[in-house]
N, C-alpha and C positions, 0 to 999 in steps of 0.2 A: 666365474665363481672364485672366492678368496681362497687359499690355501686353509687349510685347518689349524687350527692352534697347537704347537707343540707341547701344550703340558708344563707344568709345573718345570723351574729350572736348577740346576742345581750351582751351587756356586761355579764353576768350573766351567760352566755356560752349556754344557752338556744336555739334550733333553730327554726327560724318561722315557719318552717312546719307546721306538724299536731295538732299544736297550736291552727290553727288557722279554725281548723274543718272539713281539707278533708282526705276522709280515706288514709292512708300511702300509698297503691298503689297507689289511684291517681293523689298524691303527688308527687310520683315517675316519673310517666307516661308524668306528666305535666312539669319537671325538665327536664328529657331524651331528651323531644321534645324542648325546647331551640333553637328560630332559632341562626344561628351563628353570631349576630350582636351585633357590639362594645357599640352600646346605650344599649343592657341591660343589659352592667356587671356594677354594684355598685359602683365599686371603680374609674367610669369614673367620675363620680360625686364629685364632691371635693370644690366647693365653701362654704367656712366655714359663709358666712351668709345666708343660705337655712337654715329654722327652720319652727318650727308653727310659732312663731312668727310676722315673717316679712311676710308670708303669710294671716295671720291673718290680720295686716294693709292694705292688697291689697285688700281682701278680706271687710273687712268694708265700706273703701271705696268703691266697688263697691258696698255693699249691699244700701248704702243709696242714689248713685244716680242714678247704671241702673234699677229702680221703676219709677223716674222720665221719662228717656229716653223711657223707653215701653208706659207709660201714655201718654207722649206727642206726639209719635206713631200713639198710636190706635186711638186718636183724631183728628189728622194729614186725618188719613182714615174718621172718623165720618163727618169732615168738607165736605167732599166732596159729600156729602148728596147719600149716594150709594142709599140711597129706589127709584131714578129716573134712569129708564135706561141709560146706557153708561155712568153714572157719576164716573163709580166707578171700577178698576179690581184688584181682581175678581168679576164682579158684582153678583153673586151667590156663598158664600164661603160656603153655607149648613149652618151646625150646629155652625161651626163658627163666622157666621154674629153676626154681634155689633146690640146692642137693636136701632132702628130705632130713631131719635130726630130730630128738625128743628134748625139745625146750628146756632145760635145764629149771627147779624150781628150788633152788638152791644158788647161792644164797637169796634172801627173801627182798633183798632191792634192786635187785640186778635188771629188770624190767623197768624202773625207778632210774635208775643211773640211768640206762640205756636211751630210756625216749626223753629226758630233760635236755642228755646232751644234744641229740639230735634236735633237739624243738628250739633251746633256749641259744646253740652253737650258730644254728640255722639263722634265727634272728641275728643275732649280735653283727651275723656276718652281712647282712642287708648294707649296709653302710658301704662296706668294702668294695662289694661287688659294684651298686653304683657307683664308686669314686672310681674304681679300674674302669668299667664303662666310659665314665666322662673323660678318662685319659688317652682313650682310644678312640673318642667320638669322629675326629676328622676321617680315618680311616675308611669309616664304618659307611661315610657317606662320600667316599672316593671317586673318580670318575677317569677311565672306566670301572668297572668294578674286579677287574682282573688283568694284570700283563702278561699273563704267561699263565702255561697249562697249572705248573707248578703253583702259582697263585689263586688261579679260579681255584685245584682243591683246598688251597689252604683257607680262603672265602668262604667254603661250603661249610669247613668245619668251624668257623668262625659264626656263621647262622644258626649252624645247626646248638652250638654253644650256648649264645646269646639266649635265643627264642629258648630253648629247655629250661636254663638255669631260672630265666624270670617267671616261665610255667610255673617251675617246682617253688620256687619262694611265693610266689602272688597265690598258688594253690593252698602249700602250709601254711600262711597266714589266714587265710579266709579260713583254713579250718578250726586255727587256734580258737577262732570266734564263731564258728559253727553256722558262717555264712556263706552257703553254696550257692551264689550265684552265676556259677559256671556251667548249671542244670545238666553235670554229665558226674557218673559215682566217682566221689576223691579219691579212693583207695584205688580205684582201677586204671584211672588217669593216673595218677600218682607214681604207680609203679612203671608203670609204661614210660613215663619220662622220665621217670630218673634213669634207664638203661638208656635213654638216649644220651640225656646227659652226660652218663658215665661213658656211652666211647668217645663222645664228642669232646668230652676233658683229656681222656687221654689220647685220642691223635693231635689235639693242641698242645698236647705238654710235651710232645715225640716232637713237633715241627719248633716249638717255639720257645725250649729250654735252652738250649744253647745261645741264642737271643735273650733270653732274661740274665744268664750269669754273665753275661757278656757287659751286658747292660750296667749290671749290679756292679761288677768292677768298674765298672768307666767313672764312680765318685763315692766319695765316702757319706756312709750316714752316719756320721757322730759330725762327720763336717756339716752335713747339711743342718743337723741339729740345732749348730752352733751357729748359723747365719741369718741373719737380721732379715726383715724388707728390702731393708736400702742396700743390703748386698746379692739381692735375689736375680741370678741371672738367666738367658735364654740357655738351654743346651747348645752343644755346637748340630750344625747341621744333620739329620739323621735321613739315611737315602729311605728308610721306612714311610716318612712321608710324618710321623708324629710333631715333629718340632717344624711350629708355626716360621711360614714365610718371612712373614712381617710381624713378627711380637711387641704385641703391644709393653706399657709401662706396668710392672706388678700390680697388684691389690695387696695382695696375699704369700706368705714366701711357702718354701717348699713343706718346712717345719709346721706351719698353722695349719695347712692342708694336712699332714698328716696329726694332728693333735686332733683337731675339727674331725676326722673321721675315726679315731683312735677314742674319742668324747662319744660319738654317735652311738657308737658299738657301746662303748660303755654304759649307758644313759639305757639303750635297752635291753643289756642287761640285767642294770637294777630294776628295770619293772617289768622285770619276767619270772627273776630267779625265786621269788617266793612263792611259784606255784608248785613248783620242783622241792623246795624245802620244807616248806610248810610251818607248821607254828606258829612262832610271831615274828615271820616276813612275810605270812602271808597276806596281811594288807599291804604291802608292798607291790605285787602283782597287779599291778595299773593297768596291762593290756588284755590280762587271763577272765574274759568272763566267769570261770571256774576258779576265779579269787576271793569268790562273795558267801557270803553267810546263807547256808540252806535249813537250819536246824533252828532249836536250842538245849545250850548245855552240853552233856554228854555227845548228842547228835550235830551238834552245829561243825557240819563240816562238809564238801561239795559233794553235790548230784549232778550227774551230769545228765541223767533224761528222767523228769516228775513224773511219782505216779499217774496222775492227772493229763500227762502227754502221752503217756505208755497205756491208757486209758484199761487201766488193772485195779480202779480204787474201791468198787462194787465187791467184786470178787475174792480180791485178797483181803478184804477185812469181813468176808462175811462166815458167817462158826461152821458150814459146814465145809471148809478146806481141809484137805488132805494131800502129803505128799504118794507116792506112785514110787517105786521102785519097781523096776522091770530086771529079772535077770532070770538064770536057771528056775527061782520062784519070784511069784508075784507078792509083792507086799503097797499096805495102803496103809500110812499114820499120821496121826493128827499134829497141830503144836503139843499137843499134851503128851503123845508117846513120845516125843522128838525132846522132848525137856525131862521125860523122867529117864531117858537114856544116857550112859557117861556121856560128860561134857567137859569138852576140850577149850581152853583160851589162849590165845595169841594174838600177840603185837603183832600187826603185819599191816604193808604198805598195799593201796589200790591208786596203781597207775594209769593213766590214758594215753592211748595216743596224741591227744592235742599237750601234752607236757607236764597237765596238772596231777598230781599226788599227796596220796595222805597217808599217813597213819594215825590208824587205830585201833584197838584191842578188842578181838573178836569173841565170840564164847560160841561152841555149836558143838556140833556131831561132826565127831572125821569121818570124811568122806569112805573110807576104806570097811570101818566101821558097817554104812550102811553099804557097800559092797557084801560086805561077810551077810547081811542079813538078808540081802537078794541070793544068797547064796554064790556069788560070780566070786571065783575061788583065785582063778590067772585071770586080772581085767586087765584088757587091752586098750581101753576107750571108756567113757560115759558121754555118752547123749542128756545134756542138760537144756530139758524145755522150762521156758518161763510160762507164766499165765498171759504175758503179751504175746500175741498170736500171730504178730506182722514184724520185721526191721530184723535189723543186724543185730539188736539185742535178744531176739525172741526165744534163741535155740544157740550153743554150743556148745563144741565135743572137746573133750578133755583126754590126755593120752592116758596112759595107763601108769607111768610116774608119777603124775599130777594126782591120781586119785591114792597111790599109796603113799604119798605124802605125809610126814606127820602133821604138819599141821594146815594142810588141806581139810575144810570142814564145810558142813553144809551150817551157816552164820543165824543164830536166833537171836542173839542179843549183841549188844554192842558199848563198851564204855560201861559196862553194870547194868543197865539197861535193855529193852523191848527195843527192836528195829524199829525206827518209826517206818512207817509206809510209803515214804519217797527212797527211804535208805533199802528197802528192799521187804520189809514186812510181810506174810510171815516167815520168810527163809531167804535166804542168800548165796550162793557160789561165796568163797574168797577159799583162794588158793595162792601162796607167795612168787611171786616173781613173773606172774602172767598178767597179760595185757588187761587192760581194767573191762573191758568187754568180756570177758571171759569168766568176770566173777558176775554172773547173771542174778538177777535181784526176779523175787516175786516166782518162784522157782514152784514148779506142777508135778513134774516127773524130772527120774533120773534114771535113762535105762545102760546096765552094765552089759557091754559084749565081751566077751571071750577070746 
């Protein structure tokens, strides 16, 4: 039987092998076993701008904005104030749970800011993450898959990396678009990997910072800027294994590569950021389902679940509706008590988790208001049931800031006008700076606890 191949060489004639710490049998043993596939012979590998380097630039950039992305995440969850039942899934994540706080409802975009950055930062960064991928691709398909103890862990958290980060992007986009074909709850997956992702970024940024600045000095980027095709060359040798054996002749220099993914990022940008802004960028918003026209006039502006799907159109338009007030006493009032009551108006923004946002100018009864007239004197909570009976929309609890909000209200008109009956008719939740699930449309009861 032939001896085993020693592995990739390095100029030096040296070979990686037992270099790199494992005893020469297992060395052996781990060579022998070689499945038979094209990705993990070396010499596939052949793009002469694979180095540290431009790995290095993918690599920074991700370091300084998926921190931002994760933050604006986990407060994305915070906002939803999980310490109330059904406000939240997972609503019991164990050890996991985020330290308890009262959502802040003040000032009135800050739920607005919050999830555009995360939604709209999230995409832009799609580009990036695949181009660092494709810079590290040979790697990824190495053989063996580890030379040392030290390596196997640094492989784990390289898997463990990869597979999370593509979860958490391929998950927020399907949701942006409200296509769950992954048939398990987003919010509960969701949350679940992003902690994974988050330790698994930071023991890669603990093992492989000192490698990226290292990297980053080894050539300049105003140099690289400045260099043509026909000056585009291989890095020199890198013992990591990134800079191809045999590089082939350029296509592309280092510069167009990062313009090409610097463009990407860009490009979806623009047809995102006008679901976050609103207005008239809003047809701008090319990928936001929640770009499109649900109204007219006054009302034309996103739904995100129709009366008609919420299956409340029977009920909520028929005269004998009444609101429910549950507190210390019980009260029952019509649209008609509900309008001859002061009435409050405010500009205020309804955000969602998938990134989309509007403002518009509300008119209703503050919510604190119909507190005083349950008699609930120190509210702790309101339990807001909808007339929809099933889903994440049907029921939520509101803290007890939210309800003495000044301009927390229960919404009767909108723009001058009658809610139409997709917008929430005849009543609505809006309360500033909370998640857009939380301003419950089509509204039955609201009971105040103490």
């Amino acid at each position: 039987m032939s001896a085993p191949a020693p592995g990739p060489v390095r100029p030096d004639g040296a070979s990686h092998g037992p270099a790199y710490g494992w005893p020469r049998p297992l060395w052996a043993a781990l060579d022998r076993a070689r499945p038979p596939l094209r990705v993990l012979d070396p010499t596939l590998w052949r793009s002469p701008l694979r180095g540290p380097w431009l790995t290095a630039v993918f690599g920074a950039v991700l370091l300084v904005s998926l921190p931002v992305v994760i933050v604006t995440g986990l407060l994305s969850y915070a906002a939803y104030e999980p310490r109330f039942p059904g406000n939240a899934f997972p609503a019991d994540p164990g050890w996991l749970r985020l330290p308890h706080f009262a959502w802040p409802t003040s000032p009135s975009w800050l739920y607005r800011v919050n999830q555009g950055l995360h939604v709209g930062l999230g995409l832009a960064l799609v580009p990036v993450v695949l181009a660092k991928l494709w810079s590290v691709l040979p790697k990824l398909f190495a053989w063996p898959p580890a030379r040392s103890v030290a390596q196997l862990v640094e492989r784990l958290t390289i898997a463990l990396l990869v597979g999370s980060i593509l979860f958490e992007l391929s998950t927020g986009v399907l949701n942006t678009q409200y296509d769950y074909v992954f048939g398990f709850d987003f919010y509960t997956g969701h949350y679940y990997g992003a902690w994974v992702f988050l330790a698994a970024f930071l023991a890669h940024v603990v093992i492989k910072l000192p490698v990226m600045l290292r990297s980053l000095r080894g050539r300049s980027l105003p140099g690289e800027l400045r260099t043509p095709l026909a000056g585009t060359r291989s890095e020199p040798y890198d013992p990591d294994g990134l800079v191809a054996l045999d590089p082939a002749a350029p296509t592309i220099s280092r510069r167009g590569v990062l313009a090409l993914v610097a463009g990407a990022s860009g490009l979806l940008t623009a047809v995102t950021a006008g679901q976050t802004v609103g207005d008239g960028l809003r047809p701008t918003a090319l990928l936001s389902p929640r770009g499109r026209s649900y109204g007219d006039g006054p009302t034309d502006f996103q739904v995100n679940r129709t009366a008609a799907a919420a299956g409340v159109a029977t009920s909520a338009q028929g005269p004998g509706w009444t609101l429910q007030l549950i507190g210390p006493t019980e009260v029952r009032l019509s649209r008609e008590d509900l309008l001859a009551m002061p009435q409050h108006t405010a500009e205020l923004p309804i955000a969602c988790v998938e990134g989309w946002s509007t403002v518009q100018t509300w008119t209703g009864v503050r919510l604190r208001d119909l507190a005083a007239l349950a008699g609930a004197v120190d509210v702790a909570s309101a339990r807001v049931v909808s007339l929809e009976r099933a889903g994440a929309f049907s029921r939520a609890t509101l803290g007890g800031s939210a309800v003495r909000e000044p301009d927390a209200m229960l919404a009767l008109r909108v723009n001058g006008v009658d809610l139409s009956l997709d917008h929430g008719f005849p009543a609505r939740i809006v309360v500033p700076a909370l998640p857009g699930v939380h301003h419950t449309k089509w509204v039955s009861t609201i009971e105040f606890s103490a």
